[in-house]
C-alpha positions as CSV (number, residue, x, y, z in Angstrom):
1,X,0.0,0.0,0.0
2,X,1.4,3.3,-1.0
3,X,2.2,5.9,1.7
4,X,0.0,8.9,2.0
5,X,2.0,11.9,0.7
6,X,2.0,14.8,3.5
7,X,0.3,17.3,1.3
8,X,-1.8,16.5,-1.6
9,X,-3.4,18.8,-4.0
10,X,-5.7,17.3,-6.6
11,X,-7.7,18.5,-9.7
12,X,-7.9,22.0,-7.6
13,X,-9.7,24.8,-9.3
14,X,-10.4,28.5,-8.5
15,X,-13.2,30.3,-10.4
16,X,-14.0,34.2,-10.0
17,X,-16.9,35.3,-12.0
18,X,-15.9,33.5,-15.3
19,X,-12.3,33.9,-15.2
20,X,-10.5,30.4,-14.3
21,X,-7.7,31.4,-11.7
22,X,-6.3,27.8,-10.9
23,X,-7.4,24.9,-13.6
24,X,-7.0,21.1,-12.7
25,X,-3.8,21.8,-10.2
26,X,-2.1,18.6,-9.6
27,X,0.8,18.3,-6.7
28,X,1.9,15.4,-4.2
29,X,4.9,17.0,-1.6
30,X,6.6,14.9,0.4
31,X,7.5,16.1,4.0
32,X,10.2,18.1,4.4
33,X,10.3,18.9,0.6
34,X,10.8,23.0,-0.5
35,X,8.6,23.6,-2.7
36,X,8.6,27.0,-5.0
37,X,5.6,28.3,-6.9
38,X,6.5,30.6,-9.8
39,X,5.1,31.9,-13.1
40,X,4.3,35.3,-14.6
41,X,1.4,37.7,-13.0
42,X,-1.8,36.4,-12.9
43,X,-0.4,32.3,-13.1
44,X,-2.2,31.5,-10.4
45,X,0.5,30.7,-8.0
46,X,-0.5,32.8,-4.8
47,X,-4.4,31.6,-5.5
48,X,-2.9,28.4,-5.5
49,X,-0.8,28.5,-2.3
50,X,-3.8,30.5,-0.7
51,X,-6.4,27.6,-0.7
52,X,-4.2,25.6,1.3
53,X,-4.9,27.3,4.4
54,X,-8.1,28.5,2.9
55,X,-7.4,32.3,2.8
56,X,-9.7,31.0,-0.4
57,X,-11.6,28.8,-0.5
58,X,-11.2,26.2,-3.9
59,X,-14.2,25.8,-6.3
60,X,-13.7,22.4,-6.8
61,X,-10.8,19.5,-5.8
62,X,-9.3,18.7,-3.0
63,X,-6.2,19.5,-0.7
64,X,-5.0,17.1,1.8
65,X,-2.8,17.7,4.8
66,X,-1.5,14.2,6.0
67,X,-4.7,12.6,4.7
68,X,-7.4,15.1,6.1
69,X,-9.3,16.7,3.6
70,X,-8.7,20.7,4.9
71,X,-12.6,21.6,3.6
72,X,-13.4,19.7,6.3
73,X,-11.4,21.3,9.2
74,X,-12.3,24.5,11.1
75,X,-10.6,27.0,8.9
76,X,-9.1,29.3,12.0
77,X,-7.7,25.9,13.8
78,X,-6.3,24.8,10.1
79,X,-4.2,28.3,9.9
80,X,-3.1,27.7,13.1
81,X,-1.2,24.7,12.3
82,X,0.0,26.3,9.4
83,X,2.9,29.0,9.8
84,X,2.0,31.9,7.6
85,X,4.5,34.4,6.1
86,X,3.6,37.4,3.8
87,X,5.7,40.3,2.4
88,X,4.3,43.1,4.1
89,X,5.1,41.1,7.3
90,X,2.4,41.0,9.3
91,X,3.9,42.1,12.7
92,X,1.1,43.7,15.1
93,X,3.1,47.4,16.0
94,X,1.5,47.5,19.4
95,X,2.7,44.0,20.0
96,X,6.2,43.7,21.3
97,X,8.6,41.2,19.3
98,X,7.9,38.4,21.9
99,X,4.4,38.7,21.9
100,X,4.0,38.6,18.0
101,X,6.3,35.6,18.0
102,X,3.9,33.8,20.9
103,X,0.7,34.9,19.0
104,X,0.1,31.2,18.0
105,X,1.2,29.5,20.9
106,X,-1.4,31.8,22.8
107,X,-3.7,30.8,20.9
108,X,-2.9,27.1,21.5
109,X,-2.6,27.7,25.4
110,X,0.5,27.1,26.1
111,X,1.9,27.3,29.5
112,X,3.7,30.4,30.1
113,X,7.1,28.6,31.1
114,X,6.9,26.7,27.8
115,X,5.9,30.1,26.0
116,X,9.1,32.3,27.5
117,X,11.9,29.2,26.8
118,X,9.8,29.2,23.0
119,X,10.4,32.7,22.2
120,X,14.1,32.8,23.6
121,X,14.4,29.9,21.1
122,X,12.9,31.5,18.4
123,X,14.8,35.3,18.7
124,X,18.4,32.9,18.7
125,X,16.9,31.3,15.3
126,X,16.3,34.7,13.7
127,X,19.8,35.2,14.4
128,X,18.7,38.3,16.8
129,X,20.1,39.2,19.9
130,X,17.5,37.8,23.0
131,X,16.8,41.9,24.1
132,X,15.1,42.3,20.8
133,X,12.4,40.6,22.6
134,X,11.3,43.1,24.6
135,X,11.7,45.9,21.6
136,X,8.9,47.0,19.2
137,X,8.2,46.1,15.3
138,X,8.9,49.9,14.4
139,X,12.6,49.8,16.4
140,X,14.0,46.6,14.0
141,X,15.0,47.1,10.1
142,X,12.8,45.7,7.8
143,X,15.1,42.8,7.8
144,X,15.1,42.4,11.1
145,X,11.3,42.9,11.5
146,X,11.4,39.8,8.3
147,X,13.5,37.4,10.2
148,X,10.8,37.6,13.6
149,X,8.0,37.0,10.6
150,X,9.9,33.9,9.7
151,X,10.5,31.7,13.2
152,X,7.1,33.5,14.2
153,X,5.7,31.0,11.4
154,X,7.8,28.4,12.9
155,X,6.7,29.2,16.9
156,X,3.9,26.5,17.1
157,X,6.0,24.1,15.6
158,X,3.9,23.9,12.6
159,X,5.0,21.1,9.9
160,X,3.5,23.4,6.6
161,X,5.0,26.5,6.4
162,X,3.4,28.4,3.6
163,X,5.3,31.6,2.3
164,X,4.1,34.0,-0.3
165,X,7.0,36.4,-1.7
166,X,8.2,37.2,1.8
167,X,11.7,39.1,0.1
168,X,9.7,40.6,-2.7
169,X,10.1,44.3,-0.8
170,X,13.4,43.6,0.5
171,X,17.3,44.7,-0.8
172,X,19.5,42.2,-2.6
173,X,21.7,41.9,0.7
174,X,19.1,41.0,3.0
175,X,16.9,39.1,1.0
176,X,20.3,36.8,0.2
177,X,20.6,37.1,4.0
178,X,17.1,35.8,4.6
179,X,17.1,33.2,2.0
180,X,19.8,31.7,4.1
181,X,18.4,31.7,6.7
182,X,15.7,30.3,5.6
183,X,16.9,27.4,3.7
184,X,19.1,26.9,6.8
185,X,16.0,26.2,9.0
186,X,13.8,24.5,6.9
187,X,16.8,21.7,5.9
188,X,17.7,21.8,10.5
189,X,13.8,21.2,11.6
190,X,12.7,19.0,8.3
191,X,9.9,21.3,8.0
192,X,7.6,21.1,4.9
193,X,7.7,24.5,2.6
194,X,5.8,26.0,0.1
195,X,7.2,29.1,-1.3
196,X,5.9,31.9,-3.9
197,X,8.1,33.9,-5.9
198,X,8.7,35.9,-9.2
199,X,12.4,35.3,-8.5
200,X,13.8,32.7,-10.5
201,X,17.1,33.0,-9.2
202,X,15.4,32.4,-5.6
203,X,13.5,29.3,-6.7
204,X,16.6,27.7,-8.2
205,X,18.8,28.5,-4.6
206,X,15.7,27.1,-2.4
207,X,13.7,24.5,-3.7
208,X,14.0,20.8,-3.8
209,X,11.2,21.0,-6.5
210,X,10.0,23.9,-8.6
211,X,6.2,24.4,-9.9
212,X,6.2,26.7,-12.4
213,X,3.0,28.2,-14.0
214,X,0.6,29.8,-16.0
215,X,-2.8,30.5,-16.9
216,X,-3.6,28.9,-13.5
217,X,-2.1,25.4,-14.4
218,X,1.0,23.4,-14.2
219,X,3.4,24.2,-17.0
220,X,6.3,22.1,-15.4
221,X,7.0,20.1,-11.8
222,X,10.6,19.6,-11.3
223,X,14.2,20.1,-9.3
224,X,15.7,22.6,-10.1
225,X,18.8,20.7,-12.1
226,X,16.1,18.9,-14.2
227,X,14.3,22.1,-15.0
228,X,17.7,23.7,-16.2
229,X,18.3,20.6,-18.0
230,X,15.1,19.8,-19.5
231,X,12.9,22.7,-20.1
232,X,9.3,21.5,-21.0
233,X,9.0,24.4,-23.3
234,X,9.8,27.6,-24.6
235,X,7.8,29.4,-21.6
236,X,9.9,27.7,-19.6
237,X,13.2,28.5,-21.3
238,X,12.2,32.1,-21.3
239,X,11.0,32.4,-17.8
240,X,14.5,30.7,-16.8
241,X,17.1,33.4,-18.9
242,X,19.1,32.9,-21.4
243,X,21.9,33.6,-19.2
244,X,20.6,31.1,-16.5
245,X,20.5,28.3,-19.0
246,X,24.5,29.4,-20.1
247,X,25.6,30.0,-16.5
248,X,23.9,26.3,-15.7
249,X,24.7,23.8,-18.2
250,X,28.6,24.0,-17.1
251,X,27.5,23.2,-14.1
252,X,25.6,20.4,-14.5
253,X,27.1,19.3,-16.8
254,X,30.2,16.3,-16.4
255,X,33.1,15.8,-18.6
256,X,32.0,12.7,-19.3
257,X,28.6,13.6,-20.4
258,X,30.5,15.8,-23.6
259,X,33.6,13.9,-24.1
260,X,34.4,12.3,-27.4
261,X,36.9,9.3,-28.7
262,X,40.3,9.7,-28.5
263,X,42.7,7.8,-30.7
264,X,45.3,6.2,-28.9
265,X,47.7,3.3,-29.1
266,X,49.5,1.0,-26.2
267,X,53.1,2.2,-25.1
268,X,54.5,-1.0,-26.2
269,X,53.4,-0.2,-30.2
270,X,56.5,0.4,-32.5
271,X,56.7,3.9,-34.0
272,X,56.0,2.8,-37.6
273,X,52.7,1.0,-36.1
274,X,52.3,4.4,-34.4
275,X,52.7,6.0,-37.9
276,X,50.4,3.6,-39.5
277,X,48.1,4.4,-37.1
278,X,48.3,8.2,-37.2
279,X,48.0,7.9,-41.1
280,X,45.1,6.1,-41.2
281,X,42.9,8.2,-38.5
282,X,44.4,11.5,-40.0
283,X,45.8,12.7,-36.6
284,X,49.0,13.7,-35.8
285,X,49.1,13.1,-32.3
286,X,48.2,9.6,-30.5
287,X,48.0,9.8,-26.1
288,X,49.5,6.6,-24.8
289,X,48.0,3.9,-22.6
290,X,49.4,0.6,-20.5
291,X,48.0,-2.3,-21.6
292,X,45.4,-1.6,-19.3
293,X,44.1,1.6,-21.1
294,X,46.0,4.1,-18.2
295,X,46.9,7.1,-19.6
296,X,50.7,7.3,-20.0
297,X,51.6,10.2,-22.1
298,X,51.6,10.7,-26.0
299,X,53.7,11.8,-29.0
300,X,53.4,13.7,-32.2
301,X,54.3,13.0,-35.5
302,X,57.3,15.1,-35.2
303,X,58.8,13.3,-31.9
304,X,57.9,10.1,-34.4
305,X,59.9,11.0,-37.6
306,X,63.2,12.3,-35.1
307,X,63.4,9.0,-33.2
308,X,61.8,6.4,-36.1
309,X,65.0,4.5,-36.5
310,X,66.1,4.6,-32.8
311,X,63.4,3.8,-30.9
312,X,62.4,0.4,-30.1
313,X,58.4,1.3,-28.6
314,X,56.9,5.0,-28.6
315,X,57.4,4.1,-24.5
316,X,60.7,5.0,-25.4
317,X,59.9,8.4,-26.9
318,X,56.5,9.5,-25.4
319,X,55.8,12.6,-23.5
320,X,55.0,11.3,-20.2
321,X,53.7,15.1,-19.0
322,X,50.2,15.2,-20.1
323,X,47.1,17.1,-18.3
324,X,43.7,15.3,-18.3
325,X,40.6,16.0,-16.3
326,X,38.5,13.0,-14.9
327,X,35.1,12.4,-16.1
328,X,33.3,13.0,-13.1
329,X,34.5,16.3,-12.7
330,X,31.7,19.2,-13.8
331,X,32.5,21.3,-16.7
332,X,32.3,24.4,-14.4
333,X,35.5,23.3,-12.7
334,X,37.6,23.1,-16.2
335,X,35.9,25.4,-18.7
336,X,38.5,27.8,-17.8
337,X,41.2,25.6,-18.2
338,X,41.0,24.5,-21.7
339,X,39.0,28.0,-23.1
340,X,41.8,30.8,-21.4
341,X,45.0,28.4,-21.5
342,X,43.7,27.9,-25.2
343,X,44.0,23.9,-25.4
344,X,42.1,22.6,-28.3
345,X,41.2,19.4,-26.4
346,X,42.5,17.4,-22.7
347,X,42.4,13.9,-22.3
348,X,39.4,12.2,-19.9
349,X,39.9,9.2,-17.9
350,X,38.1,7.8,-15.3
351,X,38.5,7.0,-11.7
352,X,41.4,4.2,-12.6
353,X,43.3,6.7,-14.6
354,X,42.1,4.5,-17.8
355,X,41.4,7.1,-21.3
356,X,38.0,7.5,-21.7
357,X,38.1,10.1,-24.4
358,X,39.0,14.0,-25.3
359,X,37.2,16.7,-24.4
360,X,37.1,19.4,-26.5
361,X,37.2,23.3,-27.0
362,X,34.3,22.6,-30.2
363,X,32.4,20.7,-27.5
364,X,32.2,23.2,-25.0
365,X,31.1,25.9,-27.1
366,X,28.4,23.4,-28.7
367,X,27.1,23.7,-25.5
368,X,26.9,27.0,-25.1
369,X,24.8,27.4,-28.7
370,X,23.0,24.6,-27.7
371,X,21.9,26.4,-24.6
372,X,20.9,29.5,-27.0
373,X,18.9,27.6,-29.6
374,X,21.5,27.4,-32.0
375,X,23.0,24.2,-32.2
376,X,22.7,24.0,-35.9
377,X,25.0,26.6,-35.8
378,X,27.3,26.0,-33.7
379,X,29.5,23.5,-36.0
380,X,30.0,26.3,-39.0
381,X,33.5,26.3,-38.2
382,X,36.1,23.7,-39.1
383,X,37.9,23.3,-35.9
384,X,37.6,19.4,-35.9
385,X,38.1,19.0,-39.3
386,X,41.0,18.0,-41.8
387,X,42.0,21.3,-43.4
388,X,42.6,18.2,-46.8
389,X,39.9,17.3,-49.7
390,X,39.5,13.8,-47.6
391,X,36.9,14.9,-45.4
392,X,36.5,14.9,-41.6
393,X,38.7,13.2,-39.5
394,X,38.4,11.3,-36.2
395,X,37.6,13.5,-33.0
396,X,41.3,13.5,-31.7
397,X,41.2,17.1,-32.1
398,X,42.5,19.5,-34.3
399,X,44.6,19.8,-37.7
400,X,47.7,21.6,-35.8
401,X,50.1,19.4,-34.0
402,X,51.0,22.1,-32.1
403,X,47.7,23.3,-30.8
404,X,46.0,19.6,-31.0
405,X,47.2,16.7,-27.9
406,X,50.4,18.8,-27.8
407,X,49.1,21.6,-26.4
408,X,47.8,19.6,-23.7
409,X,50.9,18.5,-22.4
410,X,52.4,22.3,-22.4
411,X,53.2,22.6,-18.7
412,X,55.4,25.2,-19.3
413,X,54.2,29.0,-20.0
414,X,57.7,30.3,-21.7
415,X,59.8,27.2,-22.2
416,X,60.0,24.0,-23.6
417,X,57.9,21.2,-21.2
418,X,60.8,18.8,-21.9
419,X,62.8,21.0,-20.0
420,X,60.5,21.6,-17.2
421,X,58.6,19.7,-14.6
422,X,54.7,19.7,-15.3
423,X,53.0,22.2,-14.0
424,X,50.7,21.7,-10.4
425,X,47.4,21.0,-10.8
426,X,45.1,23.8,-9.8
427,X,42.4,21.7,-8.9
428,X,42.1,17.4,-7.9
429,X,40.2,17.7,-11.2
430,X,42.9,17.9,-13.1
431,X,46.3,16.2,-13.0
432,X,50.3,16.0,-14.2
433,X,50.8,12.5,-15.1
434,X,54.5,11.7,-14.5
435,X,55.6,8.1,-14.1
């Protein structure tokens, strides 16, 4: 038998007059989820958040709060186990700050004793020092008067927390501040959250899931990684931001996830199979692996032709000083490495050390046309193809030997890397291989 979800919304709808504020709104939240509701004006998401405490009352459909149907409950003892938070606040200004934080508990008759260690508790929460108590909303910042409306909602020990664009009216700083704090709190008492906003940028730092909508229904139910992945349409794309989606995929996005084949041969190969090989792929660079497909180095075609008739393996002439980045590691973490340094393409391997493929300077900037729309754009460049009549060759890299795998193993910034030690990784992501 399947477990009975703490809140469950189902085929809710809100009629005014003849205009259809929520339509067929669909939601299961687990306890202790974050949920943010967000969408353009007039979507339907404050409506929405508003019936579940009954501030309005649904036209049809039903809302559940741990199985019991809340058109059923006494409205006034339903808010009351439901903390409330608004953006104008809400503080009573003849009320001192302990007495609007206790207004529920009062309510609930609580012991005095129980009451006094409750609001103590609550002022440390807000981060505020314990005199504040005994102050008045019109001596505290709006910030500060914000941060009591927060842990007053939290005074009963109320599992639902509903909050409808509390930071709307506040500055950047603070509302950071508060969004902090309240991600901090909800994640430390496992409360259960359900958040309006026209902030996207909020949304994406607080929920576990975001419900985004218009025109009073669902338009997509997701995380936040998912809905940055996956947009379920154009809406979505443009309510995220084109600079959202850019700023995002890198950091969602693994090496692994983007990398391509690599051509490589075993260090125990001779340098004409080497030569063969490099001829027949069209590269003129090969990375080395053990047996075992470890990573050992590489060499070019012009290491090859000096050393052809004196070397018995390309072992004996590789390059052991090569960078690679795992392919766990996120793109955000070595974007910057291969783009500003100017490296065509780095090596991948995986946990083992073993080659798993290239990643490449095409590849990332794929992504970021993809993220614009314009992936059948992004290839109108020849940077992994043969400059020759042959066509394309094999995704090793590039047509330079100079910019292509050699460029990955330049450890140096004004010398020659045979004469140098590699340089230090800047980050686990990325190594010197030396053996």
């Amino acid at each position: 038998m399947a477990l009975t979800a703490f809140l469950e919304i189902s085929h809710l709808r809100k009629v005014y007059g003849e205009n259809v504020a929520v339509n067929d709104f669909n939601i299961k939240v687990e306890r202790g989820e974050f949920i943010c509701f967000i969408g353009t004006s007039g979507s339907g998401k404050t409506t929405t958040m508003r019936m579940i405490n009954r501030m309005n009352e649904p036209t049809s459909g039903t809302i559940k709060i741990n199985g019991e149907d809340v058109t059923k409950m006494d409205p006034v003892k339903l808010r009351r186990r439901i903390g409330y938070v608004i953006q104008n606040i809400g503080l009573l200004p003849h009320l001192t700050i302990k007495d609007n934080i206790l207004l529920v508990p009062k309510m609930l008759k609580w012991d005095q004793k129980r009451m006094d260690e409750r609001a103590v508790e609550m002022i440390k929460m807000a981060e505020l020092p314990e005199d504040y108590l005994e102050r008045y909303p019109s001596e505290l910042s709006g910030g500060q008067q914000q941060r009591v409306g927060v842990v007053r909602a939290l005074a009963a020990d109320q599992e639902l927390i509903l909050m409808d664009e509390p930071f709307g009216a506040l500055d950047p700083i603070t509302r950071d501040a508060l969004q902090d704090l309240v991600k901090d709190l909800q994640q430390r008492l496992g409360k259960t959250f359900v958040f309006v906003t026209h902030d996207m940028d909020e949304a994406l730092k607080l929920a576990t899931r975001i419900v985004i909508m218009s025109h009073g229904e669902e338009v997509q139910v997701d995380t936040p990684e998912e809905i940055l992945r996956h947009p379920a349409n154009k809406f979505v794309a443009d309510l995220i931001g084109e600079d959202r989606l850019i700023q995002a995929k890198p950091t969602i996005t693994t090496v692994g996830q983007i990398q391509r084949p690599a051509i490589s041969i075993v260090q125990t190969a001779t340098p004409r199979e080497a030569l063969s090989l490099m001829h027949k792929t069209r590269v003129d660079t090969l990375l080395i692996t053990d047996p075992d497909g470890i990573l050992r180095g590489y060499v070019d075609l012009e290491v090859i032709n000096d050393k052809f008739r004196t070397a018995d393996t390309v072992e004996a002439i590789m390059n052991p000083k090569v960078f690679y980045v795992r392919q766990s590691a996120v793109i955000s973490d070595t974007v910057d490495r291969i783009l500003k340094r100017g490296y065509r393409n780095v090596p991948v391997v995986d946990d083992a050390g073993k080659l798993t493929g290239i990643v490449t300077r095409a590849a990332l900037v794929d992504m970021v046309y993809d993220a614009l729309g314009g992936a059948a754009t992004s290839n109108n460049n020849d940077t992994d193809k043969d400059m020759s009549t042959d066509g394309p060759r094999t995704d090793i890299g590039t047509t330079d030997v100079k910019e292509g795998a050699q460029a990955v193993a330049d450890v140096a910034d004004d010398a020659d890397t045979k004469d140098k030690p590699a340089k230090p990784a800047e980050k686990e992501e990325v190594h010197a291989h030396n053996d």
